[in-house]
mmCIF file as gemmi writes it, N, C-alpha and C atoms, coordinates in Angstrom:
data_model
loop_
_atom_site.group_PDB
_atom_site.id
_atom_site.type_symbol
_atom_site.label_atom_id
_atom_site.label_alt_id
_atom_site.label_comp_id
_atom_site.label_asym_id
_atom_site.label_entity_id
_atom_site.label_seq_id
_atom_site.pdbx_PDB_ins_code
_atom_site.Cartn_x
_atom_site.Cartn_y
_atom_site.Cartn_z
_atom_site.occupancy
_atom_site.B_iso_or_equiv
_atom_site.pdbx_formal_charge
_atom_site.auth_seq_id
_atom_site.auth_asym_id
_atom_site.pdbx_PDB_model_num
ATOM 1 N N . UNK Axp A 1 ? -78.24 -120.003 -39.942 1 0 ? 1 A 1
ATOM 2 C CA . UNK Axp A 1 ? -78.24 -118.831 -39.084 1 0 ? 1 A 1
ATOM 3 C C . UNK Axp A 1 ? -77.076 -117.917 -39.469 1 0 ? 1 A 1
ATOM 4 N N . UNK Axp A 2 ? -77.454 -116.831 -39.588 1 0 ? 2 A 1
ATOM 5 C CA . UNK Axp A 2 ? -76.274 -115.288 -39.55 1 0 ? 2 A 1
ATOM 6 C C . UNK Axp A 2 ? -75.357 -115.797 -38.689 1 0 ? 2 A 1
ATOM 7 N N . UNK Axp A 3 ? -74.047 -115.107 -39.171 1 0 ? 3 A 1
ATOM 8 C CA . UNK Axp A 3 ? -73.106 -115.292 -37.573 1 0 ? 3 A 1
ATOM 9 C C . UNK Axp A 3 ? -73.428 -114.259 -37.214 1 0 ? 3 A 1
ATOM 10 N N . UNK Axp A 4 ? -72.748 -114.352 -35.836 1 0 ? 4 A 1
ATOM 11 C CA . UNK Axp A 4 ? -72.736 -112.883 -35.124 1 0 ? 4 A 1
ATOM 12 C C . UNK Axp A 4 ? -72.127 -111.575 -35.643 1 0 ? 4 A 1
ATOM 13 N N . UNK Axp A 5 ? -70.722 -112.1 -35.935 1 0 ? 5 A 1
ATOM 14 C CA . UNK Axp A 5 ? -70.282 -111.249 -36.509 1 0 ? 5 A 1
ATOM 15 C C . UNK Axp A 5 ? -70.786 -109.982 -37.432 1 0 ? 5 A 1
ATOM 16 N N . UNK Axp A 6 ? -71.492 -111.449 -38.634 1 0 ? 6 A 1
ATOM 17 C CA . UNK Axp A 6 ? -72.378 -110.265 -39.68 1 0 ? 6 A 1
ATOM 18 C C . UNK Axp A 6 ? -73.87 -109.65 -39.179 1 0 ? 6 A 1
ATOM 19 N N . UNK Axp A 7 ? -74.5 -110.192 -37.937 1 0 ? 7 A 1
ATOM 20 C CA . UNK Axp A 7 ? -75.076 -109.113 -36.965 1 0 ? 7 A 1
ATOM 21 C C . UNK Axp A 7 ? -74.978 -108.189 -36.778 1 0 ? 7 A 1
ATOM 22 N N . UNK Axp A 8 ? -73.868 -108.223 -35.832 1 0 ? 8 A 1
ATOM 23 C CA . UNK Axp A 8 ? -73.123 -106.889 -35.076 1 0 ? 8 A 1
ATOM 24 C C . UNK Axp A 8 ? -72.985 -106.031 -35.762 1 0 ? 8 A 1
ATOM 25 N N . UNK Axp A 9 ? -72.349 -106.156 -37.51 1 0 ? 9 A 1
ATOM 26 C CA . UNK Axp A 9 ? -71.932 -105.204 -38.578 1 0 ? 9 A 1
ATOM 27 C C . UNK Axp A 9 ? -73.348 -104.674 -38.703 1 0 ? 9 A 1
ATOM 28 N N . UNK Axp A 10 ? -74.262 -105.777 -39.309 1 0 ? 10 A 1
ATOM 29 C CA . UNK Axp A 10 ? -75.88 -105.1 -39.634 1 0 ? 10 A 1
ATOM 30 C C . UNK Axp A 10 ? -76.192 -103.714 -38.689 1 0 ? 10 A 1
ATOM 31 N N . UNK Axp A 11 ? -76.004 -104.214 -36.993 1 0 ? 11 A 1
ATOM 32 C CA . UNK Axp A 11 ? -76.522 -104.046 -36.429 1 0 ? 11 A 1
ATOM 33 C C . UNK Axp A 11 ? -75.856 -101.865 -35.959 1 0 ? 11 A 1
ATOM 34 N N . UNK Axp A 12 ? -74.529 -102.381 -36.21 1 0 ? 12 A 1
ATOM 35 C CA . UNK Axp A 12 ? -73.957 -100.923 -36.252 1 0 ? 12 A 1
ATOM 36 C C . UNK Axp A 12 ? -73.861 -100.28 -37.659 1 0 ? 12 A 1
ATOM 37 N N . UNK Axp A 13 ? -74.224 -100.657 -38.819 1 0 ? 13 A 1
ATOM 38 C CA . UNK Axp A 13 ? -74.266 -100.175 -39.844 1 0 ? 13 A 1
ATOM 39 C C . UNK Axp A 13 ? -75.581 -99.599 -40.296 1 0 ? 13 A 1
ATOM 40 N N . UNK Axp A 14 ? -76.622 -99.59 -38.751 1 0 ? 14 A 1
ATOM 41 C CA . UNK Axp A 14 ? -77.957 -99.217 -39.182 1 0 ? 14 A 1
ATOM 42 C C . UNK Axp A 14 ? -77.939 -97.954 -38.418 1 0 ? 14 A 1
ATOM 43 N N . UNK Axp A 15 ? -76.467 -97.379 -37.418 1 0 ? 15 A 1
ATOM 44 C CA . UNK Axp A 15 ? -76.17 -96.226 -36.894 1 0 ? 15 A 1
ATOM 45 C C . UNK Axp A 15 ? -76.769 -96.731 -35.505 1 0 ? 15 A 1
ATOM 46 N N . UNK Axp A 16 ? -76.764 -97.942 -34.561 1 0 ? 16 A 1
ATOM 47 C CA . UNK Axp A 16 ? -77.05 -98.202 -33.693 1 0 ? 16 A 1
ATOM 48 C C . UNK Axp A 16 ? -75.581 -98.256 -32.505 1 0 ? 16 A 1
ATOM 49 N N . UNK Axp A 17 ? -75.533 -98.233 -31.592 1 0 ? 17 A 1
ATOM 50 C CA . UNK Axp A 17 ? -74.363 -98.309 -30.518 1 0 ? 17 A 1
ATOM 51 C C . UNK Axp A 17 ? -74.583 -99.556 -30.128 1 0 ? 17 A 1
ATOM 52 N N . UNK Axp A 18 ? -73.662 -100.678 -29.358 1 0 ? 18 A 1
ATOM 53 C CA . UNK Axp A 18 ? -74.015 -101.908 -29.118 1 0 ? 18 A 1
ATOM 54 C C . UNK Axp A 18 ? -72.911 -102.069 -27.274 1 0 ? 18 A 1
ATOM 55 N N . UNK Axp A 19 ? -73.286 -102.653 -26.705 1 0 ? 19 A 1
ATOM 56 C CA . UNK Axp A 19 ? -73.082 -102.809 -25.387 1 0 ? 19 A 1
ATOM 57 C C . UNK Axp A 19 ? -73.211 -104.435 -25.574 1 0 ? 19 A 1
ATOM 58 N N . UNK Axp A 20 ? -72.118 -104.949 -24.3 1 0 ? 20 A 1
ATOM 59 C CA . UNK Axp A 20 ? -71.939 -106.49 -24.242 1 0 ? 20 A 1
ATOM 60 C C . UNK Axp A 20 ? -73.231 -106.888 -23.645 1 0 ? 20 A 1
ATOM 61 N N . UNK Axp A 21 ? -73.731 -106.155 -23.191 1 0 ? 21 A 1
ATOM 62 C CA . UNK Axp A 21 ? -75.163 -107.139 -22.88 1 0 ? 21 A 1
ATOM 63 C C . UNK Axp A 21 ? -76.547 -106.754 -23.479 1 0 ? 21 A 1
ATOM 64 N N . UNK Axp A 22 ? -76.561 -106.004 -24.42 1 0 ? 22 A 1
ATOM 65 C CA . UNK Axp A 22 ? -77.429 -105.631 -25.779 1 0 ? 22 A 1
ATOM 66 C C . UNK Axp A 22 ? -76.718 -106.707 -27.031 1 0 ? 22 A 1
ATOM 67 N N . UNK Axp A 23 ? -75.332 -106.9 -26.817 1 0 ? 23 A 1
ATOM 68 C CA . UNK Axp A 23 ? -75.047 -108.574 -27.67 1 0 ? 23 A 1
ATOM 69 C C . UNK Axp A 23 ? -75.593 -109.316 -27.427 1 0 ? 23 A 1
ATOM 70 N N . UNK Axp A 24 ? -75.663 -109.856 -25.955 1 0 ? 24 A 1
ATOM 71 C CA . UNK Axp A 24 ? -76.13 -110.896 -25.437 1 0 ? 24 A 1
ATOM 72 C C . UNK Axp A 24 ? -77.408 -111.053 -25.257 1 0 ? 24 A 1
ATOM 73 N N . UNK Axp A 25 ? -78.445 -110.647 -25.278 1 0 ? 25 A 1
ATOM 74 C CA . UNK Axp A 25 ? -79.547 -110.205 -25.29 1 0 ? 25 A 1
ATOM 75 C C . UNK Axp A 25 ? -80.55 -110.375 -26.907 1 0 ? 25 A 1
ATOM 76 N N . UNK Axp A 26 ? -79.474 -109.652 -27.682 1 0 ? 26 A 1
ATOM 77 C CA . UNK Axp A 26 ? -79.792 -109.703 -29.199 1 0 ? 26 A 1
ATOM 78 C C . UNK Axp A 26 ? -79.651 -110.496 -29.73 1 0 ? 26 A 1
ATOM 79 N N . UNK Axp A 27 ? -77.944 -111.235 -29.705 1 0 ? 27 A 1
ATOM 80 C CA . UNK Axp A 27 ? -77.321 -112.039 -30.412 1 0 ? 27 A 1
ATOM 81 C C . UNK Axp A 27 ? -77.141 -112.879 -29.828 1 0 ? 27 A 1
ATOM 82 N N . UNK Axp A 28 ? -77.018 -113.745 -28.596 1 0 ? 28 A 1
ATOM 83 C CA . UNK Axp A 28 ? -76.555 -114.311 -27.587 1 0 ? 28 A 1
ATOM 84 C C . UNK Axp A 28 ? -74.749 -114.635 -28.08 1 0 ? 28 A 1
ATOM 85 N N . UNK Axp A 29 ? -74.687 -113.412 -28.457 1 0 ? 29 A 1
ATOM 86 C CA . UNK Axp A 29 ? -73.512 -113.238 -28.443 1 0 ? 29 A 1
ATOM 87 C C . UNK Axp A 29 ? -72.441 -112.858 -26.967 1 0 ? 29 A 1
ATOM 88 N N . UNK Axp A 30 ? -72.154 -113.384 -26.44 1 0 ? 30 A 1
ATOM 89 C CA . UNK Axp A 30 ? -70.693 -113.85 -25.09 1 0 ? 30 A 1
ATOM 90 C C . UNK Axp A 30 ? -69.812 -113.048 -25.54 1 0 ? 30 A 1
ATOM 91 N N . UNK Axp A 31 ? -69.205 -112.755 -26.52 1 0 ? 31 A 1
ATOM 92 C CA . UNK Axp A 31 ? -68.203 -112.178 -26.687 1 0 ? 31 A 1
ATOM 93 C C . UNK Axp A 31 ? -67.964 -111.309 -27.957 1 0 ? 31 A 1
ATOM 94 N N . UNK Axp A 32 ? -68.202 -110.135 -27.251 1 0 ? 32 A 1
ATOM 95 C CA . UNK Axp A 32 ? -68.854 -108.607 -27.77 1 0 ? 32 A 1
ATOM 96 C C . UNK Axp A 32 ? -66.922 -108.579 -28.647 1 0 ? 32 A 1
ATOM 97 N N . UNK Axp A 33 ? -66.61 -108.004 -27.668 1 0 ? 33 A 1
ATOM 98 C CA . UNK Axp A 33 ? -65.327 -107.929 -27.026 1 0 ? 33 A 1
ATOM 99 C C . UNK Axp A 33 ? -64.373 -108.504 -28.827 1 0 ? 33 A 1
ATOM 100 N N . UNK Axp A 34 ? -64.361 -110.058 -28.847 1 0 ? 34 A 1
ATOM 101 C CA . UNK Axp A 34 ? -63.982 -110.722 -29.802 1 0 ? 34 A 1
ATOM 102 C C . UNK Axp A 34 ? -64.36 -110.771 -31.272 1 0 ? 34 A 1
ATOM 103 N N . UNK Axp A 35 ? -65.648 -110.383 -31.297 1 0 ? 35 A 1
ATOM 104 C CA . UNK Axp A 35 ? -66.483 -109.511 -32.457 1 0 ? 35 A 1
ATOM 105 C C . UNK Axp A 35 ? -66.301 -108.372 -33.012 1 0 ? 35 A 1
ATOM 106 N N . UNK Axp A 36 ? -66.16 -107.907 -32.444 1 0 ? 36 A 1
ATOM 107 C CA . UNK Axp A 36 ? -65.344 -106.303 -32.706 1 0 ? 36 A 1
ATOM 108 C C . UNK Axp A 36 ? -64.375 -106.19 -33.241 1 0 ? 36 A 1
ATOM 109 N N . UNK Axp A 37 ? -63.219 -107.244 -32.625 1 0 ? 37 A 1
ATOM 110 C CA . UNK Axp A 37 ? -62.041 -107.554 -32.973 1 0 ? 37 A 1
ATOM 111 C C . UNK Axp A 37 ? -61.654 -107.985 -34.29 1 0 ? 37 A 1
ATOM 112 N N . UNK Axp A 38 ? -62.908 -109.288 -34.754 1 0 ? 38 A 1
ATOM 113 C CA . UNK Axp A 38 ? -63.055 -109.775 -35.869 1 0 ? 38 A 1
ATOM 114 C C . UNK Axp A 38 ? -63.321 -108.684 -36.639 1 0 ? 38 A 1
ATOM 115 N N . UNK Axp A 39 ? -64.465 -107.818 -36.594 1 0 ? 39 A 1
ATOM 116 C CA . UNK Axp A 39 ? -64.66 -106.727 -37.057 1 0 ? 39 A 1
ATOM 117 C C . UNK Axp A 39 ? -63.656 -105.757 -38.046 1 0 ? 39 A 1
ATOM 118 N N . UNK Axp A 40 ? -62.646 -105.081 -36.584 1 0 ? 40 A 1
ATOM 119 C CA . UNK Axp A 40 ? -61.667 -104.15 -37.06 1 0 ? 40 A 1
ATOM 120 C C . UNK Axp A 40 ? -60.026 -104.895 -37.661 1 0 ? 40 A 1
ATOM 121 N N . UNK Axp A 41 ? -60.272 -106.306 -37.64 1 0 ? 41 A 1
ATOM 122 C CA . UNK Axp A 41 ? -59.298 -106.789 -38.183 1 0 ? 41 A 1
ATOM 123 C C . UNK Axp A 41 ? -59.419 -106.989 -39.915 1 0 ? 41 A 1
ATOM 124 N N . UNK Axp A 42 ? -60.554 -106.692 -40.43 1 0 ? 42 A 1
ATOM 125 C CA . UNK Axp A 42 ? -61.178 -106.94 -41.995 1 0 ? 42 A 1
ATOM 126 C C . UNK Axp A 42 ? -61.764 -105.414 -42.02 1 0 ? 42 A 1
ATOM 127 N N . UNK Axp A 43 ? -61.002 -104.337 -41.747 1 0 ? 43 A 1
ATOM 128 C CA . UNK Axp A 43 ? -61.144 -103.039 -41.907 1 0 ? 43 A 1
ATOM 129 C C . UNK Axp A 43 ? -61.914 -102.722 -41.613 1 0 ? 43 A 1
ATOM 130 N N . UNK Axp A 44 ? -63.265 -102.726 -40.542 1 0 ? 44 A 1
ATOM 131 C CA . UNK Axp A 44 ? -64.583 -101.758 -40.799 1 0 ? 44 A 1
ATOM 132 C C . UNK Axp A 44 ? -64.179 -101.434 -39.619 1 0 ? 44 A 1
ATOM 133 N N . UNK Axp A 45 ? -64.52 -99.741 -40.033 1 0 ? 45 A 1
ATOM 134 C CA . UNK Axp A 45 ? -64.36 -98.649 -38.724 1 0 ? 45 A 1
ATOM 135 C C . UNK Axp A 45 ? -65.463 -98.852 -37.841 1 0 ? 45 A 1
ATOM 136 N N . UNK Axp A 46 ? -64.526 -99.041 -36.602 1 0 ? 46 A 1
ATOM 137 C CA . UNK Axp A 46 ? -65.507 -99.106 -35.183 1 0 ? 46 A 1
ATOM 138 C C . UNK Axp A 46 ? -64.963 -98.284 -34.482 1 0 ? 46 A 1
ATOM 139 N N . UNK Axp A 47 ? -65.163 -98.158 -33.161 1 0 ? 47 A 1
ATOM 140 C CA . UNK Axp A 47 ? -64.457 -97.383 -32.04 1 0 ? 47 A 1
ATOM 141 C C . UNK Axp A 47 ? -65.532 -97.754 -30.909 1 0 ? 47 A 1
ATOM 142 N N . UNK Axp A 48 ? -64.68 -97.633 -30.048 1 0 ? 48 A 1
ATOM 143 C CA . UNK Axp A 48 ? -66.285 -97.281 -28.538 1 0 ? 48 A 1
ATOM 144 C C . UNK Axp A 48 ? -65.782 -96.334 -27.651 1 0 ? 48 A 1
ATOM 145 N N . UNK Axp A 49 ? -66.371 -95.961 -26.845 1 0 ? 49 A 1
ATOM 146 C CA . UNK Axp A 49 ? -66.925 -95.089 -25.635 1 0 ? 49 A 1
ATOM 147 C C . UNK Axp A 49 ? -67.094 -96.155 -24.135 1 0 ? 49 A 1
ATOM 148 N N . UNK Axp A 50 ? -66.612 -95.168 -23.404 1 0 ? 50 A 1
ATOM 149 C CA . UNK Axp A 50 ? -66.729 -96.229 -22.242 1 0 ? 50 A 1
ATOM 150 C C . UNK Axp A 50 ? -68.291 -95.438 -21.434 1 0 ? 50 A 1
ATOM 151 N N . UNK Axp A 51 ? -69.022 -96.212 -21.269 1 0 ? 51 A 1
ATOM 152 C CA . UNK Axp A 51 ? -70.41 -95.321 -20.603 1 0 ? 51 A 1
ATOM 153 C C . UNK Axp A 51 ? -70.558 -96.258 -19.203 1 0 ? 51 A 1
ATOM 154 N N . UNK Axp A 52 ? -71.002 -95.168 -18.052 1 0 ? 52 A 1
ATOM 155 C CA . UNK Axp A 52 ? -71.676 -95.272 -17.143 1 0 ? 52 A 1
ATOM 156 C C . UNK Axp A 52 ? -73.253 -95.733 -16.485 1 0 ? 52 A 1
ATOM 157 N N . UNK Axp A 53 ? -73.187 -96.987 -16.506 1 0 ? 53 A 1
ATOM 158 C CA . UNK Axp A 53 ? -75.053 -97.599 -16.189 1 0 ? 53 A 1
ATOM 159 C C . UNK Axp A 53 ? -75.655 -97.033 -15.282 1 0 ? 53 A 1
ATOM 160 N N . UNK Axp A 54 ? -76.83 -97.145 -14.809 1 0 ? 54 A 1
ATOM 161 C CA . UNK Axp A 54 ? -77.629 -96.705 -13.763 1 0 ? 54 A 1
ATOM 162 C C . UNK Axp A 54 ? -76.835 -97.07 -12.501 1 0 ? 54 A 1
ATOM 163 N N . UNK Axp A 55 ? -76.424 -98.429 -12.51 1 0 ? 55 A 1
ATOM 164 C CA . UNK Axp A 55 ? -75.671 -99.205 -11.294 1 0 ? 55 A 1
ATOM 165 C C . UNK Axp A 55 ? -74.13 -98.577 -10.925 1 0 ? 55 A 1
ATOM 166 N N . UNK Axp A 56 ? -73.879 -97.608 -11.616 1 0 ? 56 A 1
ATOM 167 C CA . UNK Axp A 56 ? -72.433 -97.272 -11.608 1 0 ? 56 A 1
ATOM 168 C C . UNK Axp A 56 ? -71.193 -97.883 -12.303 1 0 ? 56 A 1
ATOM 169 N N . UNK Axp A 57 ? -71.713 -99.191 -12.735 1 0 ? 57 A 1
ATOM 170 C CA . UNK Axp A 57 ? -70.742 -99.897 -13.887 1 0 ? 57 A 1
ATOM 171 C C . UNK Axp A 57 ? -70.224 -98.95 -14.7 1 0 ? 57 A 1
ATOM 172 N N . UNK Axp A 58 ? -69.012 -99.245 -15.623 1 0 ? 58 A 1
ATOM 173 C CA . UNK Axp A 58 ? -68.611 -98.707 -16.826 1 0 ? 58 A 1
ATOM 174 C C . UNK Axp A 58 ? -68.367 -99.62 -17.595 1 0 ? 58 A 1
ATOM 175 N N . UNK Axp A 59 ? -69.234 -99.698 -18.775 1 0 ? 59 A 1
ATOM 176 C CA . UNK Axp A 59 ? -68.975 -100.763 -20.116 1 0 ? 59 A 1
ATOM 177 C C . UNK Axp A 59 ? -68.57 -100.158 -21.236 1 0 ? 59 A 1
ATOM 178 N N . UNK Axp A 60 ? -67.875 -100.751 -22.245 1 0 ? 60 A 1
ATOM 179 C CA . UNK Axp A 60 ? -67.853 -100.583 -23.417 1 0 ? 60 A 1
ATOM 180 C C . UNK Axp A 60 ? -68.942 -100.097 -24.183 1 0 ? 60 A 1
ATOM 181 N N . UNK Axp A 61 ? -69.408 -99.354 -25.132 1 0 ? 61 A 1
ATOM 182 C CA . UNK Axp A 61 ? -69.877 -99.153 -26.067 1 0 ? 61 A 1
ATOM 183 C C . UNK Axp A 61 ? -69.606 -98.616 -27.547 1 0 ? 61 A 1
ATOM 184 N N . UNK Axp A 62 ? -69.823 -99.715 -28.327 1 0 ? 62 A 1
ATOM 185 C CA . UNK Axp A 62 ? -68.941 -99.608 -29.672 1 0 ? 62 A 1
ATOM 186 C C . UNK Axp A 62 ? -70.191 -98.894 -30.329 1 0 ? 62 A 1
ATOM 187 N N . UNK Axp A 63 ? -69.282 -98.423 -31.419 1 0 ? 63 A 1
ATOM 188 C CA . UNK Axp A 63 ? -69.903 -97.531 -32.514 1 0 ? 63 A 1
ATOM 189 C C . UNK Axp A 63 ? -69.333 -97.483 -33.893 1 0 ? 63 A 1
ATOM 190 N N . UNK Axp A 64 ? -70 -97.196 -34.784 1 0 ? 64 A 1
ATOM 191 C CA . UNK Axp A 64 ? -69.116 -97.191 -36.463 1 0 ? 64 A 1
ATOM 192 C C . UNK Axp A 64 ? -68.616 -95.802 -36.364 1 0 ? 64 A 1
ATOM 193 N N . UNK Axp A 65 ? -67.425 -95.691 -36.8 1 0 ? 65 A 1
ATOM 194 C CA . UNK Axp A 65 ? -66.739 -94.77 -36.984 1 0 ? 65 A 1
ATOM 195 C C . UNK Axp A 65 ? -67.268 -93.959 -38.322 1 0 ? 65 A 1
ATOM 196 N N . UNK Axp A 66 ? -67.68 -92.916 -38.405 1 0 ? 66 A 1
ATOM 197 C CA . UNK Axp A 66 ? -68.47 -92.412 -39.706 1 0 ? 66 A 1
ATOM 198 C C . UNK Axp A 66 ? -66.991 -91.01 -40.043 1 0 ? 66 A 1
ATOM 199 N N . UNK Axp A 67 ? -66.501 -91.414 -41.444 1 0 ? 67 A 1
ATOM 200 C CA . UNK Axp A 67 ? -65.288 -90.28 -41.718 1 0 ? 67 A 1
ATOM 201 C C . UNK Axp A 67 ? -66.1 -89.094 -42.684 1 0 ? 67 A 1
């Protein structure tokens, strides 16, 4: 099996946005959060946005940083 990790990259390198429970859902990835991290620690540009749900929540939403 893929890790998550190289998911998540696939998954934002296809110009997609990713939310902790579009991880979990996709990847049964738990920890969006720590992925990311792994991510921007081996250089690949990310960033997120904090967005507003239907419910009034505010989550994270990461994105590839395009220069």
């Amino acid at each position: 099996m893929e890790s998550q990790t190289k998911m998540i990259k696939a998954h934002l390198e296809s110009g997609k946005t990713i939310t902790a429970i579009e991880a979990l859902s996709d990847y049964a990835c738990f920890r969006l959060a720590s992925r990311i991290s792994d991510l921007k620690q081996a250089g690949y540009p990310v960033d997120k946005t904090m967005i507003e749900l239907p419910n009034g929540k505010r989550v994270a939403q990461y994105f590839k940083v395009v220069s």
